[in-house]
Every structure is written in structure tokens, then in C-alpha cells.
VOZA-756454 format. One line per 8 residues: number of its first residue (from 1); their letters; for each residue x, y, z negated of C-alpha. Coordinates in steps of 0.25 Angstrom, whole numbers. Example, Ala and Ser with C-alpha at 12.3 -4.5 7.8 and 13.67 -1.06 7.14 Angstrom:
// VOZA-756454
1	as	49/-18/-31; 55/-4/-29
This chain:
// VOZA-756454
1	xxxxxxxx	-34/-113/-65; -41/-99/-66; -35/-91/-78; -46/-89/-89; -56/-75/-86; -52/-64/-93; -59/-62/-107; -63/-76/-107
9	xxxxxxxx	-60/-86/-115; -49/-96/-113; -51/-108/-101; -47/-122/-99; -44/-123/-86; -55/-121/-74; -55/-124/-60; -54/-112/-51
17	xxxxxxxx	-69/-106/-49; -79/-93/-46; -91/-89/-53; -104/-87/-45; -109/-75/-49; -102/-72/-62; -92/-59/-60; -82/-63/-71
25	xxxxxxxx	-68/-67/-67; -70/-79/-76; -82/-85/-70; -72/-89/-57; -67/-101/-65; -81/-107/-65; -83/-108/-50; -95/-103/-47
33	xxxxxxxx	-100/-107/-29; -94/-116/-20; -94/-121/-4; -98/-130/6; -102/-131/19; -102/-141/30; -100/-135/43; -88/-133/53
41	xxxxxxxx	-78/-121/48; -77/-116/62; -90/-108/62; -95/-94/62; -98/-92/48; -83/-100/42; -70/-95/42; -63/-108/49
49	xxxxxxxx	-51/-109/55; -50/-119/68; -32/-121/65; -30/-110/76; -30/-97/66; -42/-93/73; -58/-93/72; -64/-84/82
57	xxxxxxxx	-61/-71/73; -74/-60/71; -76/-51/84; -79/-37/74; -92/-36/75; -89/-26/64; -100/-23/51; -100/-24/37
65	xxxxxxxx	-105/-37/30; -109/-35/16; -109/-48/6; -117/-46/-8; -106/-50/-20; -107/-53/-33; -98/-44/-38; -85/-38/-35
73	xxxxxxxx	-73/-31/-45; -66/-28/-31; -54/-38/-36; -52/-46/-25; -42/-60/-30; -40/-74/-26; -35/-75/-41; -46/-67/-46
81	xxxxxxxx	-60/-69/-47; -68/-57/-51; -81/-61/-43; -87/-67/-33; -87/-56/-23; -72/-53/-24; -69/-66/-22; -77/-66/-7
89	xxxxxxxx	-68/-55/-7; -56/-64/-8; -63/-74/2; -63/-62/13; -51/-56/11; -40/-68/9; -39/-82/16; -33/-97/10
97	xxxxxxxx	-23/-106/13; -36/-115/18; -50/-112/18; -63/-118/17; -76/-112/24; -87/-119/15; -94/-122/29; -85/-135/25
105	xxxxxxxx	-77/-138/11; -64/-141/21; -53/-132/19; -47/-127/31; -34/-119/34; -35/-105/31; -21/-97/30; -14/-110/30
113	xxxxxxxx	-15/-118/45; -11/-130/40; -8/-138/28; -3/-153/24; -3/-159/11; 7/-169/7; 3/-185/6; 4/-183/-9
121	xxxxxxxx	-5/-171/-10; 4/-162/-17; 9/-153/-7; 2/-144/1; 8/-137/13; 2/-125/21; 6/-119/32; 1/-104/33
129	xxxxxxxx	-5/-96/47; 5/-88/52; 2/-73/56; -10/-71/46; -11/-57/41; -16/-52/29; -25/-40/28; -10/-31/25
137	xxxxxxxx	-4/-38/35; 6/-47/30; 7/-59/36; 2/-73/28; 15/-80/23; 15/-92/12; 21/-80/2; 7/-77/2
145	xxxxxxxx	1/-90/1; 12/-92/-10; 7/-78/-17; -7/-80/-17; -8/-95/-21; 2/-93/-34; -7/-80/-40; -17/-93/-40
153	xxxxxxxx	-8/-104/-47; -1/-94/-57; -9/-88/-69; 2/-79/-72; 5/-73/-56; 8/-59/-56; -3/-55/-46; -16/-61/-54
161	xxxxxxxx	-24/-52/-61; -29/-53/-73; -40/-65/-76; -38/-70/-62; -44/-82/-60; -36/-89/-51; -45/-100/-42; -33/-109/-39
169	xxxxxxxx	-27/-109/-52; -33/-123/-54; -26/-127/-40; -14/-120/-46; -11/-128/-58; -10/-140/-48; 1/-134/-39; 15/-137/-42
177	xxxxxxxx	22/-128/-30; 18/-116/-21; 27/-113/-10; 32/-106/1; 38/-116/12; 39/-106/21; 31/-92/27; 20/-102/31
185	xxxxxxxx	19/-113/23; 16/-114/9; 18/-128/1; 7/-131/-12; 12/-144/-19; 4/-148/-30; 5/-157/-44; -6/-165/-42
193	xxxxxxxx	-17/-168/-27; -28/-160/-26; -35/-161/-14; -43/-147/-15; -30/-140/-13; -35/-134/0; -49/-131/-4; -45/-123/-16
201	xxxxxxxx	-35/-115/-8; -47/-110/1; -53/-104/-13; -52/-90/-15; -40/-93/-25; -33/-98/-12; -34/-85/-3; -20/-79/0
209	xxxxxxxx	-17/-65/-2; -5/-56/4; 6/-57/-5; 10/-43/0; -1/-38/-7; -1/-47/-19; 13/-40/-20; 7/-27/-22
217	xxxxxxxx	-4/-28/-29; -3/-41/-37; -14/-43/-48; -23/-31/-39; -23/-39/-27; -37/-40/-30; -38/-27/-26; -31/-28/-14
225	xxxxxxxx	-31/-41/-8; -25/-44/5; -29/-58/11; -29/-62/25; -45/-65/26; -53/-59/36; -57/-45/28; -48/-37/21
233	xxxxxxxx	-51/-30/8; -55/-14/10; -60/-11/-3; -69/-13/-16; -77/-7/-28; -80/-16/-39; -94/-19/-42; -97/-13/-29
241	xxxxxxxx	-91/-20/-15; -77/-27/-7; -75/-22/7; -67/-30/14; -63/-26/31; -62/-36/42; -47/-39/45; -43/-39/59
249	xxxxxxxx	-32/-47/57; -40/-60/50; -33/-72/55; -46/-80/61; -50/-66/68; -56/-52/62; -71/-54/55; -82/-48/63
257	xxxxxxxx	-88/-38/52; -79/-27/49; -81/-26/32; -86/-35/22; -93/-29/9; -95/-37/-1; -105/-29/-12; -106/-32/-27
265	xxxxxxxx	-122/-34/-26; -127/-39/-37; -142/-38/-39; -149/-48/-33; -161/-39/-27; -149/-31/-22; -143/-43/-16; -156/-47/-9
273	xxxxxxxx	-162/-32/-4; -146/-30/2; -147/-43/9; -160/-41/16; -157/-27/18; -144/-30/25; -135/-21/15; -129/-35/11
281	xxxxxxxx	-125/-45/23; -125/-58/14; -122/-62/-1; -121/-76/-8; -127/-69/-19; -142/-70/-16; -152/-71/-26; -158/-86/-26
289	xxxxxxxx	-170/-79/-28; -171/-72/-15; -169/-85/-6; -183/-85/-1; -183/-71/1; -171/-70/10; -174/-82/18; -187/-76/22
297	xxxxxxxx	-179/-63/27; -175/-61/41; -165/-50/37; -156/-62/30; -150/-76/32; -151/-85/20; -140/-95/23; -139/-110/19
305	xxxxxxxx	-127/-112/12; -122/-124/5; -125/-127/-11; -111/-124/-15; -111/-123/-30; -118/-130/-45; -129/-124/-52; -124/-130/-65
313	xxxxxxxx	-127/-130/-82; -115/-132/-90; -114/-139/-103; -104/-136/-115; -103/-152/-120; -97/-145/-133; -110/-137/-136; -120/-150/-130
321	xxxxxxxx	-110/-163/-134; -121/-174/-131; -117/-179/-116; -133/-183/-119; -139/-168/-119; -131/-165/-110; -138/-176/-100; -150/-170/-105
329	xxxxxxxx	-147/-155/-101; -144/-161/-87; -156/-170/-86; -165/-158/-90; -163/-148/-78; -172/-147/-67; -163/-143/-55; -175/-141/-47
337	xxxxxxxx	-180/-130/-51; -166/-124/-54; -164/-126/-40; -179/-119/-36; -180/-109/-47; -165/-105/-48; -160/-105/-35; -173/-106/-28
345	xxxxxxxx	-169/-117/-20; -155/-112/-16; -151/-124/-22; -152/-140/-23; -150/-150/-35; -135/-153/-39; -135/-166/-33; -122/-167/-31
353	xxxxxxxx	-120/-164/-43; -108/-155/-46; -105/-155/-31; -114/-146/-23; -119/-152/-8; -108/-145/-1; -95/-149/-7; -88/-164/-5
361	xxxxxxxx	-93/-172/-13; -107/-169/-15; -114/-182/-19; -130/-183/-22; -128/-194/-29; -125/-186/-41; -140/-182/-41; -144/-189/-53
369	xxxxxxxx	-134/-180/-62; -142/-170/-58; -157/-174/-60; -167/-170/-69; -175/-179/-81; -179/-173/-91; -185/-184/-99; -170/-193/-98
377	xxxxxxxx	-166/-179/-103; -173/-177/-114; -171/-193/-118; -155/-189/-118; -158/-177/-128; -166/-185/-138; -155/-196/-137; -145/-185/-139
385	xxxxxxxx	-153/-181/-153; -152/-167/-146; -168/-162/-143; -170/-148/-146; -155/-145/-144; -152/-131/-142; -142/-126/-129; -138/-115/-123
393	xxxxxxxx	-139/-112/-110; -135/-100/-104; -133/-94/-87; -130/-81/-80; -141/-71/-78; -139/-72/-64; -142/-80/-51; -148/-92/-53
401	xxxxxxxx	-145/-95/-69; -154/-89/-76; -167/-96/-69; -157/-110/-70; -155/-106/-84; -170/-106/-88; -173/-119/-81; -161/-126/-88
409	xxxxxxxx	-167/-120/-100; -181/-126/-100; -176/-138/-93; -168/-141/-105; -180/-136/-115; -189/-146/-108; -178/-158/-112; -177/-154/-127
417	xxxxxxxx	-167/-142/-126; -169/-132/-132; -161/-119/-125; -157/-105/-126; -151/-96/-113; -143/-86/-113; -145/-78/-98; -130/-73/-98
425	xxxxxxxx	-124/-60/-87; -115/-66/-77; -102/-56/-81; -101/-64/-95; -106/-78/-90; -92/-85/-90; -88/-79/-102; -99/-85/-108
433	xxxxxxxx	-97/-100/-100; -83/-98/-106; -87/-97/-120; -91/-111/-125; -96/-103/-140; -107/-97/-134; -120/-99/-139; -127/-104/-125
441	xxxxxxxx	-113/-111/-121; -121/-125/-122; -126/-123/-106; -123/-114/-96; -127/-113/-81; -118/-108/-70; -115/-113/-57; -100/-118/-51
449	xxxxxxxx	-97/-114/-37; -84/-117/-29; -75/-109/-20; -68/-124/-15; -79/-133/-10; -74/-146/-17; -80/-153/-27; -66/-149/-35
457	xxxxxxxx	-72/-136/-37; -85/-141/-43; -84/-155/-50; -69/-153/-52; -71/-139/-61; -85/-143/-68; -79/-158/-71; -66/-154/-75
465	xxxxxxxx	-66/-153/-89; -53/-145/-91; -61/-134/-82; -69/-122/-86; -81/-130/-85; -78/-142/-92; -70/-137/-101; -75/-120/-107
473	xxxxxxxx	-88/-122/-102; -92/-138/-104; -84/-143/-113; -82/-157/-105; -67/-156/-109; -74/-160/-123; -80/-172/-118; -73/-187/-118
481	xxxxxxxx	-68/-192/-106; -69/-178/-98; -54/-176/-96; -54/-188/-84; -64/-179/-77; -52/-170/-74; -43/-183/-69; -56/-188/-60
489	xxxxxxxx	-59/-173/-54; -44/-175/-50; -47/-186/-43; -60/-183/-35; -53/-171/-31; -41/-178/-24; -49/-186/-15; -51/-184/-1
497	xxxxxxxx	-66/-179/0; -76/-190/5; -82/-201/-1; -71/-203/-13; -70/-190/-18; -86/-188/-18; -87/-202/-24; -75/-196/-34
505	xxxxxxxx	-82/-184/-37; -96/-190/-40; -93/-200/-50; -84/-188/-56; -97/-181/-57; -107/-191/-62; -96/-195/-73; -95/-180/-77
513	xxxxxxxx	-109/-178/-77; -113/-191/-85; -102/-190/-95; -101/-177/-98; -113/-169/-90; -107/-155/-95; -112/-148/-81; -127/-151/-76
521	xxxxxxxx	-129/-146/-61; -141/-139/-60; -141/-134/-45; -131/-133/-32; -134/-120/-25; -129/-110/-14; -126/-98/-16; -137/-90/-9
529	xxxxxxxx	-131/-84/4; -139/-73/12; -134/-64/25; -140/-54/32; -147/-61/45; -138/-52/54; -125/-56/45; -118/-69/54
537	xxxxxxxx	-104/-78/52; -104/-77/36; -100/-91/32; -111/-93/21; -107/-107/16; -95/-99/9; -103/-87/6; -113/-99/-2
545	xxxxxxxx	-100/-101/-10; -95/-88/-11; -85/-88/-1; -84/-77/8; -80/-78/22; -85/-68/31; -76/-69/43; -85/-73/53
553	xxx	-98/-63/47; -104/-54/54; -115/-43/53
């Protein structure tokens, strides 16, 4: 589990995660945009491997391609999240054991070729490429693999900074040996199944680095890591911009642009004049507001991508105790308009409830947990004894919450509520999500994005009442019963996905949402990925889910 942020107060235990938008260490543990994807990996825009090592490799084109980020403090750590943009950072710079293009939700081998998994499902067993170079030139060995994957699983490893996060720390806690069987082949054996072993070691906490240069610069790595990815870290200024070079020696073949920049830009006038003057080649970041705008500009693409992560408002139980009000909050929201007027259409209805359309699992039959009517919701608050009840709600001040915030707020005046907001900067969000005395505590909105694109990652951290969500934030912990949440997610989790495991997870999310309804799902929505017209190969179904993998771009 990630170690608790620094100056924040004390945790339970929290699935690995990444804020959105947020650029506090902190907001990592609350997961914030996740993946997707449908198509074959062996494409243009992905970063697949066909089991021969190779994937056609870029022919130099040569250029500079230039991503709008967040933000960057120029700390670059699997281990540590700092934001957004150093993390894409990561993505670029070190590869996985496996890997997963969010063109599909298969993991695939990466820096492993192969893998088998023994008929009990304990003992996992990889054997490594040989001949892959990292950018100082050492050669991949399972020391690595060993080095790498242990600063994840121990709180206390000599080469974590302080506050790091750690995204597999949860995958960790579940692992009873890491070893070395030989240069090549490195065995896992776990304490208990967990099918999403492969798919949470393609997460940024599962990239390996050089254990030469972990050596030498130990809790700075950040400042110097050395992956085997296809660009090798040049330089950065925090607040300012990573440059990152092609590397020739890039196991599937040298990228075709020569530099990647990614820019702090953080305006989003700023974000939108770059775009369409070409100064940035494509962000993730776009405005909402701007959709229409760019689409009817030839000098950018506005790419499709998949709805990869949940709009959502978030209830304390210990503030609002009556599972009736609750009902009421979640029958009083119009997810229309949120979807119109906040994301101006760059967003459906959570139909899937908890489980956006792109990840397994998915089921429209959940619709009904989701659907508006206002007169059964102002029936449950007279029942309830509660009309006229005061909350408070509180949201970010950026993106789309504040507009979300104001329709939640006169959604829920219109059943009986009455509601005051508090519009909070996104550098102290968390600490306030954290604080279960504050005074607008009673609801919050954010949004939950995944780096794994499972429904583990979503259901499994929001249900899971010895989370962060349903434990700091919602209180579900609180409620009766809510401790055999964790025993079912366990379950769903362990089946092979198809039919069961959907079937699993659906009836897991209707009990979670009848019983308790601590979380209602307001939208699922992409983030907003715009390129240049010029700009070709950049996977944007990751991009949507702020991965980066930029391999095959060029401009």
C-alpha cells in the first residue's frame, strides 16, 4: 500500500493510485484516469511486441514532439508521485516486466518474454530478454528486476525518498518471496491468488530501473533515472519542462523524433493558443471547453479516445448516517446536464456504473443505479425526517468541478437540501478529502482514474472499505456488513474475466450501492486528447489515460 503523503494525516490502507490533476504527492493514492481500448497491439500508434523482440523500430525522422503537462518538480520515480507529467516521464524512460497498450486491457510481455504461473496460482515465473540495454549501458539482469520491484514492496528500502508513494505497495503486502533464480529468470510467489498480478506490474510502479544507477544515487534516482525505454532522460527545471533524447539502443528499434519535451503548461488559454499554434504537438490536458473550437480547426486533430475514468460525488456516511438521504443525494443529480454543461459532451452517463465502457466488466445493466427521480428522492428525505438538511459539498477549482459542483448544488436544493460549497485550489484538495473534520466534509466530488485497466482498480479501491475511499474519505468501514465487501472484491478479482467475473462484479456493485450508496457516479469521461494535424503514431488511447508512449510518434 502507498505510504501515507507527507503532512497528511494518518491512512488506513489504500489501493495504489494517481490523482488527475491534483500536483500533491498525496493525491496518487486516490487514482485518478484510467484505460482502455479495443484494438490489435501491433499498430502504428501502440507499443507491442509480436514475441520476436522486435516492432519495426522508428526510421529518425528526427524533430522535437512537445506534450502539454500538468506539472513537473523534475523528480522522476516509479515510487514516487509527484505529478502527473513526471510520471509520463517514467512511462518514457523505463519499461515493465509486462505491459499493456490500452489499445487492449491484455497485458503482454515487455522485459520479460515469457512467464508461467503455477497451477495453484502462487508462483509466478519470468524469464527476462537477454541483451536489453539500459540507457548507461548495463545490460538487464533479474538484479535489476530484483532491485527495482523490492523499493515497491519495502516501506522502509534505502533507496525511497521521503513520502514515496509506492503504486505497488498494495501488490507487495501480497508477496511472500522475491527471487533471483538465475540472471534471467526471476521467480514472485505469492500468499494468496491474485490474477491482476500481470496487469499491475505494467503500472508505472512496475517499471525497472538500473540497479547501477540505483547504487549510486539511491533516494535521487529521481533525478537520474536510467530505464531501458525508448528516450533517455537529458534534463529538467521544475515548474518548467523534462527533455528526454531518442535511444538508439531501444530494444524494439530507435523512436523516429529525436527529443520529447514535456512543458508545465498550465493555463488553459495557454494550453489551447500552443495547440493550434503548433508550440505544443498534443496534451491530454485540454480544456473541456474548447472541444468545439478545436474540432472545427484544420491545424489540430481531436482524437476519440475511450471513457476511461468516473466523474464521482463522495459521501462521509459518518457526517450523513441515513442510508435514506443518501438515496436521496443519488436520485437527485441530473447527469445530463453534468455531462453537457461540465464536459460539454466529452462524456456519457455512468452506466456501468462504477466501471467505465472500456474496462472488462462494463455492464449497462447497472443503469438504474444511476438514474435520476427527483420526486422518489424527495419521498426518501421526508421518510428520513431530514428536508431542509444542511451539507456540504465541496470540489477543486479546476477542470470540470466547479461547473459539476454547481449542478450537484441546485440538484440537491431542488429535492429539499439545503448546501453550501466551498471551490477549493487543487494543491490542498487531498489534504482536505483527508480531513474528515472539515466543515464541507459531508460531500466531495473528484473523479477516479486507473493506471491498470481492470475493474480491481476501480470497484476494488472505491468498494473496499479498508481503502482510502471507504475508509478516510467515506466512512463505509462505519457501516454494518461492509467488511464482506473486501472478502467479495477478492473474489470477483480471481476470476478469469468473461461472463463470471462481470456477473461477480455487478452484483458486487448493486449490493455496494444499495446498501451503503457512499459513492454516486455522476459521469465517465475521457480525458480530452488533442495533437497537432501534422503530429502521427502517438498512441492516444494511453494518452486518454495519462500514459505515455510515444515510441512510434512522429512530427
Amino acid at each position: 500500500m502507498p505510504d501515507q503523503p507527507q503532512g497528511s494525516p494518518a491512512l488506513r490502507p489504500a489501493e495504489p493510485q494517481v490523482s488527475r490533476r491534483s500536483v500533491l504527492r498525496g493525491a496518487a493514492v486516490l487514482g485518478v484516469g484510467a484505460g482502455f481500448g479495443l484494438t490489435p497491439l501491433l499498430t502504428a500508434c501502440g507499443v507491442a511486441d509480436d514475441g520476436s523482440g522486435k516492432s519495426g523500430g522508428g526510421s529518425g525522422e528526427g524533430g522535437t514532439l512537445t506534450l502539454a503537462i500538468d506539472s513537473t518538480s523534475a523528480v522522476n520515480d516509479p515510487a514516487f508521485y509527484t505529478t502527473l507529467g513526471d510520471w509520463m516521464a517514467v512511462d518514457c524512460i523505463c519499461r515493465g516486466l509486462t505491459f499493456i497498450s490500452f489499445e487492449t486491457s491484455e497485458p503482454t510481455p515487455d522485459l520479460a518474454k515469457s512467464w508461467t504461473i503455477s497451477d495453484d496460482r502462487l508462483t509466478y515465473t519470468f524469464a527476462l530478454r537477454e541483451d536489453v540495454k539500459f540507457h548507461d549501458g548495463t545490460v538487464l539482469t533479474s538484479a535489476d528486476v530484483l532491485a527495482s520491484l523490492e523499493r515497491q514492496f519495502d516501506p522502509e528500502h534505502k533507496t525511497l525518498p521521503k513520502g514515496a508513494t509506492r503504486p505497488l505497495a498494495s501488490l507487495g503486502n501480497n508477496v511472500a518471496s522475491l527471487t533471483a533464480e538465475d540472471d534471467l529468470t526471476v521467480k514472485l510467489v505469492l500468499k494468496a491468488p491474485d490474477r491482476t498480478v500481470l496487469a499491475q506490474l505494467s503500472d508505472i510502479g512496475g517499471r525497472v530501473i538500473s540497479k547501477a544507477a540505483l547504487d549510486q544515487h539511491g533516494p535521487d534516482i529521481g533525478k537520474h533515472l536510467v530505464g531501458t525505454g525508448p528516450f533517455q532522460f537529458s534534463s529538467a527545471t521544475s515548474g518548467q519542462s523534462i527533455t528526454l533524447e531518442a535511444f538508439d539502443g531501444f530494444r524494439l528499434g530507435r523512436p523516429p523524433i529525436d527529443r520529447l519535451v514535456l512543458r508545465q503548461v498550465q493555463d488553459p488559454s495557454a494550453i489551447v493558443s500552443s495547440l493550434l499554434s503548433g508550440e505544443v504537438s498534443a496534451t491530454q490536458f485540454t480544456p473541456y471547453s474548447a472541444v468545439d473550437q478545436l474540432k472545427n480547426d484544420p491545424a489540430v486533430t481531436v482524437h476519440d479516445t475511450p471513457k476511461v475514468f468516473d466523474a464521482i460525488l463522495m459521501i462521509d456516511a459518518r457526517r450523513v448516517p441515513e442510508l435514506k438521504v443518501r438515496k436521496a443525494i443519488n436520485l437527485a443529480i441530473d447527469r445530463k446536464a453534468i455531462v453537457q454543461q461540465a464536459f460539454f459532451g466529452v462524456a456519457g452517463t455512468p452506466d456501468g456504473y462504477a466501471i467505465p465502457p472500456a474496462q472488462p466488466g462494463y455492464d449497462t445493466g447497472l443503469a438504474d443505479l444511476s438514474t435520476r427521480n427527483l420526486a422518489q428522492a424527495k419521498k426518501l428525505l421526508k421518510e428520513a425526517g431530514a428536508e431542509g438538511r444542511e451539507l456540504g459539498l465541496m470540489a477543486a477549482s479546476d477542470s470540470w468541478h466547479p461547473k459539476a459542483a454547481q449542478i450537484v448544488k441546485q440538484n440537491l436544493e431542488d429535492a429539499g437540501f439545503k448546501v453550501k460549497t466551498s471551490s477549493v485550489d487543487p494543491a490542498s484538495y487531498f489534504s482536505r478529502l483527508s480531513d474528515g473534520e472539515d466543515e464541507y466534509h459531508d460531500l466531495m466530488i473528484w473523479e477516479r482514474n486507473s493506471y491498470v485497466p481492470d475493474p480491481h482498480n476501480m470497484v476494488g479501491s472505491m468498494a473496499n472499505p479498508t481503502g482510502l475511499y471507504g475508509s478516510t474519505i467515506t466512512g463505509l468501514d462505519t457501516l454494518d456488513g461492509a467488511d464482506t465487501l473486501a472478502e467479495e472484491l477478492a473474489e470477483a478479482k480471481n476470476l478469469p474475466i468473461g461472463k463470471k467475473r462481470t456477473a461477480a462484479y455487478s452484483k458486487l456493485q448493486r449490493r455496494w450501492a444499495e446498501e451503503y450508496m457512499v459513492i454516486a457516479m455522476l459521469a465517465c469521461a475521457t480525458n480530452l486528447v488533442v495533437s497537432g494535424s501534422k503530429v502521427k503514431g502517438i498512441n492516444t488511447a494511453a494518452l486518454g489515460t495519462h500514459r505515455c508512449f510515444m515510441e512510434k510518434a512522429s512530427v
